[in-house]
N, C-alpha and C positions, 0 to 999 in steps of 0.2 A: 203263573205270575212272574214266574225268574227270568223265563224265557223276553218275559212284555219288558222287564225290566234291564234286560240286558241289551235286547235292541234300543231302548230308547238312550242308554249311555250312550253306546255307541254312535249311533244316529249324532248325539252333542258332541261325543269327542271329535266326529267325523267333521260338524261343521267349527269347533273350535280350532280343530287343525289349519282350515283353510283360512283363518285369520290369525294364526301364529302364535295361536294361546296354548297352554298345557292342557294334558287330560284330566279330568276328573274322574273321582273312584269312589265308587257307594261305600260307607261308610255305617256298621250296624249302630255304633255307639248312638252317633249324629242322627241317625233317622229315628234312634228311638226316642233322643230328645226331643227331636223338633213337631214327633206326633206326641208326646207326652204337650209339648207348650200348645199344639193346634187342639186339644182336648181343652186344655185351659179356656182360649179360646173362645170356643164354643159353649162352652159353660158359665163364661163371663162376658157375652153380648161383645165380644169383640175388645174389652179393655187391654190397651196392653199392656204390661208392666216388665218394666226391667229388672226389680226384685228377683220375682217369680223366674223370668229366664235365666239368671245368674244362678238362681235356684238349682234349678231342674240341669243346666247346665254343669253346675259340681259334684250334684248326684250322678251322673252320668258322665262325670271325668272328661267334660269335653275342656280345653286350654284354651287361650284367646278370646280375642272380642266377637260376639255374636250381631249380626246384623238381621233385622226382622222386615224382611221383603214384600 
């Protein structure tokens, strides 16, 4: 799994490069939020709520505004 997930940064840094963006770097904190809110989720027929993210987001000491893509 590290290896599938290493290529695929990669693979994004590579075409981010070539339009002049920075790289991106996996982050555990952040992924474990953002599958804690995709559990939400799916346990609530797709509601979103921004409570809950703001939630789960200071349990997880993530800073900043979340955007939900």
């Amino acid at each position: 799994m590290r290896k599938v997930r290493r290529e695929i940064c990669r693979t994004i840094n590579d075409i981010r490069s070539k339009f002049g963006n920075n790289n991106v770097y996996p982050d555990l904190q952040v992924s474990k939020a953002a599958n804690e809110y995709a559990e939400y989720l799916l346990a609530n027929e797709d509601k979103e709520s921004a409570e809950v993210l703001k939630e789960i987001s200071e349990k997880h000491l993530i800073v900043g505004e979340q955007k939900v893509l």
